[in-house]
C-alpha positions in Angstrom: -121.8 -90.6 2.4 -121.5 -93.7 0.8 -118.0 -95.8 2.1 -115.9 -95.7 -0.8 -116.8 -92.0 -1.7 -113.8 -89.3 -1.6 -113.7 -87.0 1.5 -114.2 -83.7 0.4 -112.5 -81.1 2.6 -112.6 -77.1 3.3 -109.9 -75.6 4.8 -110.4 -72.9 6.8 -107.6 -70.3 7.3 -104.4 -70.3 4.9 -101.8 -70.9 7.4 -98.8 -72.7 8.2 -100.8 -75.3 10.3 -103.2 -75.9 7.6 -100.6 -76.1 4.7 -98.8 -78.7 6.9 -102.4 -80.4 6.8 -102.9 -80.5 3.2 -99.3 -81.3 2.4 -100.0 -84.9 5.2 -103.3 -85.7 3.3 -101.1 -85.9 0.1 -99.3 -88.4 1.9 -102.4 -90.5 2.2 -101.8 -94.1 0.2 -104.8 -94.6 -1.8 -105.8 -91.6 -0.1 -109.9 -90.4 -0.8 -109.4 -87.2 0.9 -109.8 -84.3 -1.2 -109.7 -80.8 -0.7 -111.9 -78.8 -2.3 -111.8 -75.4 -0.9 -110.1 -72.7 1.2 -110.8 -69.7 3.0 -109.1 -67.1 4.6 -110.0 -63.7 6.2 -107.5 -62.0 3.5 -108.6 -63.5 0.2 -105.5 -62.7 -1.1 -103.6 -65.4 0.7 -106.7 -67.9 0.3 -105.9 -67.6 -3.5 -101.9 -68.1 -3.4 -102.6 -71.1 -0.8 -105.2 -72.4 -3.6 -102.9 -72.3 -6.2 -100.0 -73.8 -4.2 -101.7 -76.7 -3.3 -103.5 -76.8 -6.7 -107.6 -76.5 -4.6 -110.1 -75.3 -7.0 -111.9 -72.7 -4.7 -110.5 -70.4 -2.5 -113.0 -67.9 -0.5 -112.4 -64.6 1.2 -113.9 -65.0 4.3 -115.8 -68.3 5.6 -119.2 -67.5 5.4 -118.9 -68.7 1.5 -116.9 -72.2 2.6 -120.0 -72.8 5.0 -122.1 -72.6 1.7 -120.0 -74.9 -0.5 -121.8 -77.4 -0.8 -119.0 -80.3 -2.0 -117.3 -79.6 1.4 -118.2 -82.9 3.5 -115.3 -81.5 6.5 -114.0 -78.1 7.2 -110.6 -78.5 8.8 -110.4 -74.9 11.3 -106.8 -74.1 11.8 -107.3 -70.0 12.7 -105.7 -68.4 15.7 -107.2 -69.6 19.1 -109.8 -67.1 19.6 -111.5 -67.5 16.2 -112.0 -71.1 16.6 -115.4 -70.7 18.4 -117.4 -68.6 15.9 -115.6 -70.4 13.0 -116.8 -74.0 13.9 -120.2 -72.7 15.3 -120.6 -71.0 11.8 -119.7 -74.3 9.8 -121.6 -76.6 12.3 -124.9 -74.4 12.0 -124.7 -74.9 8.1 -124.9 -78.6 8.9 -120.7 -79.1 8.0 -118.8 -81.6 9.7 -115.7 -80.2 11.7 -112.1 -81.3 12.6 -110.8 -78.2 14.8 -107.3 -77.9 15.8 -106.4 -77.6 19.4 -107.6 -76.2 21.9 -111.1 -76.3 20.7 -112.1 -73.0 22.4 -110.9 -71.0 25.1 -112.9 -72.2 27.5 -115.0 -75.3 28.7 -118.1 -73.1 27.7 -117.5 -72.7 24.5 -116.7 -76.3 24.1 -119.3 -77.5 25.5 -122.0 -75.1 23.1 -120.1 -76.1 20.5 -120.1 -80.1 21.0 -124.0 -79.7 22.2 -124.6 -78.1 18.9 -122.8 -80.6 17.0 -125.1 -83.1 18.3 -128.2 -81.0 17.6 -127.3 -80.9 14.2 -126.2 -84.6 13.7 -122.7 -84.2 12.5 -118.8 -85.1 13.7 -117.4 -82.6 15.5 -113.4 -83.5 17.0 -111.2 -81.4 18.7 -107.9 -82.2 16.4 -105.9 -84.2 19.4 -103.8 -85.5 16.9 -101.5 -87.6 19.2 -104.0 -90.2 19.7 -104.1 -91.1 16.1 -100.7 -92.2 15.8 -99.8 -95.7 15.8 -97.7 -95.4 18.9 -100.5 -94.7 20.9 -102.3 -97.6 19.9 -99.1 -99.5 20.8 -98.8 -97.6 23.9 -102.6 -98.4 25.0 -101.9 -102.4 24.2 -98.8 -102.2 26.7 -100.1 -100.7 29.5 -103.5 -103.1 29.0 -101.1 -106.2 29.0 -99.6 -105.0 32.1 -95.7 -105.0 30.5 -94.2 -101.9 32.6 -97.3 -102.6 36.0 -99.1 -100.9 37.5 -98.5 -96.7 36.5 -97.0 -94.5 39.3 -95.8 -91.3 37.0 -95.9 -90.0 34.1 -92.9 -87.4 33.7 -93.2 -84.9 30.4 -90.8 -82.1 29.8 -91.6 -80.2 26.4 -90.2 -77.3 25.5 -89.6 -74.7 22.1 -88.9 -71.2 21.8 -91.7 -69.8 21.6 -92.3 -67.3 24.2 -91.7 -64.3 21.4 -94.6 -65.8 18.8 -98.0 -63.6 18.9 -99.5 -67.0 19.1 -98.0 -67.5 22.3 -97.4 -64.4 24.0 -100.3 -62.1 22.7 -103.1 -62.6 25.3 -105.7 -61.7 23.0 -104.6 -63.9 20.4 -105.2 -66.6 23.4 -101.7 -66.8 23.8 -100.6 -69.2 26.8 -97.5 -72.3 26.3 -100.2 -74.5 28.4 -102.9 -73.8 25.4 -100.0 -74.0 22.8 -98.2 -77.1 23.9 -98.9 -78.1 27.8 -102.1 -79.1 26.6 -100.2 -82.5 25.1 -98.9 -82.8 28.1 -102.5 -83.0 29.8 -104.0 -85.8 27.2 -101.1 -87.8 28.1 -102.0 -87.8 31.8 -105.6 -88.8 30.7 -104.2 -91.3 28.4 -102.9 -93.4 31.0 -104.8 -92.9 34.2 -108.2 -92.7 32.3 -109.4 -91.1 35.6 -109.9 -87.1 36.0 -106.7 -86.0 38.5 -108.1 -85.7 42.0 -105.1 -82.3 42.3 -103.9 -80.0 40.0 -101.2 -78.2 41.8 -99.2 -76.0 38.8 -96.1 -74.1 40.0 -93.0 -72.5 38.4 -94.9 -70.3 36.5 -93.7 -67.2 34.9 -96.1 -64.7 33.3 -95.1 -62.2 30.5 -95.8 -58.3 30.7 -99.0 -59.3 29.1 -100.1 -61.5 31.7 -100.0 -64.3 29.9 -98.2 -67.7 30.8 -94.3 -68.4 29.3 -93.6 -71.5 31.0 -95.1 -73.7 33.6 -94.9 -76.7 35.9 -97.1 -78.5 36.7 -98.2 -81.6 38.6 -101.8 -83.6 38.5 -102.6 -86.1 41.5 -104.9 -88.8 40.1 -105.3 -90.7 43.8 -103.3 -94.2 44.9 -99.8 -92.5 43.9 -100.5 -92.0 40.7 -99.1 -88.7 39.1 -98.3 -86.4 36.1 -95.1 -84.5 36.6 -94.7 -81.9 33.5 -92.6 -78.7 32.6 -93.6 -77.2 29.8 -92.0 -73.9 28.6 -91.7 -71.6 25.7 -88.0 -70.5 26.6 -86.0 -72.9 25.6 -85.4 -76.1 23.8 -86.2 -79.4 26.0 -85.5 -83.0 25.1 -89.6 -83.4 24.3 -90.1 -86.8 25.9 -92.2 -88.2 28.0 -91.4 -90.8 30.5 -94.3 -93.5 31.8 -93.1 -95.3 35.2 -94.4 -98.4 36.3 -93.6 -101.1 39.2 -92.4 -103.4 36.5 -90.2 -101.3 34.2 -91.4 -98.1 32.1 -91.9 -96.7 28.6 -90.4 -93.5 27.0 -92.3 -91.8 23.9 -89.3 -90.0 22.2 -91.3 -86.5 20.7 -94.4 -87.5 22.7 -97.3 -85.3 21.4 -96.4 -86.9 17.6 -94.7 -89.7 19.1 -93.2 -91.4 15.8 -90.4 -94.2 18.2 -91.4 -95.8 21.8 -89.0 -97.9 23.8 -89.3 -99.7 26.7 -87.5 -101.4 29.5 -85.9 -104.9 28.1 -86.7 -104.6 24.9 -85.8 -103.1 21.5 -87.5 -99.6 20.3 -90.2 -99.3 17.7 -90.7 -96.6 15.2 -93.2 -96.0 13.0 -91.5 -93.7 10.0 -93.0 -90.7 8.4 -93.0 -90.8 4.7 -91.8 -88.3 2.6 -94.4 -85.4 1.5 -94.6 -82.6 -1.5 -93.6 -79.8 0.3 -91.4 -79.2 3.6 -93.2 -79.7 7.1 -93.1 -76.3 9.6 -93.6 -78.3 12.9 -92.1 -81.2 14.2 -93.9 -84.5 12.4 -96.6 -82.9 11.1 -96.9 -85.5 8.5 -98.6 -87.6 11.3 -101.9 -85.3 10.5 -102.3 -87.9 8.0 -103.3 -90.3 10.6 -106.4 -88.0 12.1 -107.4 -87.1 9.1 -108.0 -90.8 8.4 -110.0 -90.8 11.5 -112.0 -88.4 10.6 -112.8 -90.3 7.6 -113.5 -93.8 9.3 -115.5 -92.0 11.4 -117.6 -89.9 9.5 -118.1 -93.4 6.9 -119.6 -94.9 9.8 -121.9 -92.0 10.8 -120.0 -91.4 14.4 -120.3 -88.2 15.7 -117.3 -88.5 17.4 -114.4 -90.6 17.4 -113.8 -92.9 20.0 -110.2 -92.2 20.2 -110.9 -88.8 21.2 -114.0 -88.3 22.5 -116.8 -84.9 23.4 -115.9 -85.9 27.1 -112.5 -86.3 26.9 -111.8 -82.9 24.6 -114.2 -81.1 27.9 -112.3 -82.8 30.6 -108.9 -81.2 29.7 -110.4 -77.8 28.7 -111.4 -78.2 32.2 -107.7 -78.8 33.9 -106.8 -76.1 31.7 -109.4 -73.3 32.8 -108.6 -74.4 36.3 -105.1 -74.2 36.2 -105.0 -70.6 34.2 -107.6 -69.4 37.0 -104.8 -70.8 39.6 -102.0 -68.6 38.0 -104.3 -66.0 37.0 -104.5 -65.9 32.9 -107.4 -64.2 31.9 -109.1 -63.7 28.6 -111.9 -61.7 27.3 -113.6 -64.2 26.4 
């Protein structure tokens, strides 16, 4: 793809995740992403989506968006359990992939699917979308220039209603708050130790009449004293911060998954405002999409097949906390 070509983009699934992902891209100044398709299980609500957001193919089903072929990226924003078999189908047919989190649900999956990927020669990324925002890169300068010391904790609490969402609660929709939201919580810890915890000790747990996981704690030991403390629940509202600790002073993300303000000890805050967008956002900053979505771009101009922000490794590391600390509480899925 030559550099100053448009980005031509499928969506699959016509959703509230996806509109939220369209309506960022529109956001884009001087933006040469372009979406050129959509597909949906019920054609139906592929062709309303379509002609909301004014795409000039819509498909029922994805075997035809796999064929398409103007679509340079296929953005997969189905229901946990379909992500697999949707990005193995649009990898296979040689399509470049930016899947929303998790990536699977498991470390298996992942890992077929990334090896795949790489068979095939195109950009696979798990959609991690914090790391694209411009308070993460000002987060990583801090804590390289030392300003706050050495780390000791990292303290996240991060919590929505949720527990009565099928996405959430319906075990074989892959429901679990960790693989909704606690996963955030997880990259964060990886973020900032860049080391894989040496503990994983999760506690507080409480399981729904499906079996599946409403609200945890949990805490990761990454050796020397170093720690993540998180709660992360779908019963109630929390203040959604996290707070980084060091032996000079520390740093607090306000809204730290889509962190759009930092502030630090002795010094004034820093925000980084969203701009205004077409339609109304359903999650909290979604705008910020805008910003992976431009990673995916860089990276898929330069022929990466994956973006060092975010990387194969690092996607597999945290599906690995996260099988290990659903096997420790005992969530299951048929899988």
């Amino acid at each position: 793809m030559q550099s100053q070509a448009n980005l031509n983009w499928g969506i699959a699934a016509a959703g509230r995740i996806t509109q939220d992902f369209v309506t960022a891209l529109g956001t884009v100044e001087k933006s040469r992403h372009v979406v050129v398709a959509v597909a949906d299980v019920d054609g139906q609500r592929a062709q309303q989506f379509a002609q909301r957001n004014q795409i000039p193919r819509h498909y029922d089903g994805f075997d035809a968006l796999a064929l398409d072929r103007e679509v340079d990226v296929v953005y997969v924003g189905t229901l946990n359990p379909f992500h697999y078999a949707v990005v193995h189908l649009m990898l296979a047919r040689g399509k470049n992939v930016l899947c929303e989190t998790p990536m699977c649900l498991s470390v298996e999956q992942a890992k077929e699917l990334y090896t795949l990927a790489e068979q095939r020669g195109v950009f696979l990324m798990e959609g991690m979308w914090s790391r694209f925002f411009p308070s993460y890169d000002s987060l990583r300068e801090l804590l390289n220039n030392d300003v706050i010391g050495e780390v000791t904790q990292v303290k996240v609490q991060h919590g929505f209603r949720l527990a009565h969402m099928e996405r959430v609660c319906n075990r074989s929709l892959g429901g679990s708050i960790l693989m909704d939201i606690g996963i955030y919580a997880l990259q964060l810890g990886q973020f900032v130790f860049g080391v894989s915890p040496v503990k994983i000790l999760p506690s507080g747990t409480q399981l729904n009449k499906e079996r599946v996981d409403v609200q945890i704690e949990f805490m990761l030991d990454y050796g020397d004293g170093r720690r993540l403390v998180a709660l992360v629940t779908g019963l109630e509202n929390l203040e959604n911060d996290a707070v980084i600790t060091g032996t000079k002073g520390e740093i607090k993300l306000s809204n730290y998954w889509c962190c759009t303000q930092l502030s630090r000890s002795n010094a004034p805050p820093e925000s980084w405002p969203l701009p205004r967008a077409k339609f109304d956002f359903h999650y909290t900053n979604t705008c910020g999409l805008r910003y992976e979505a431009e990673e995916v771009r860089r990276c898929i101009e330069k022929r990466l097949l994956e973006s060092p922000k975010f990387t194969h490794a690092e996607s597999l590391e945290l599906a690995a906390i996260a099988d290990e600390i659903r096997r420790q509480i005992g969530v299951v899925y048929d899988v």
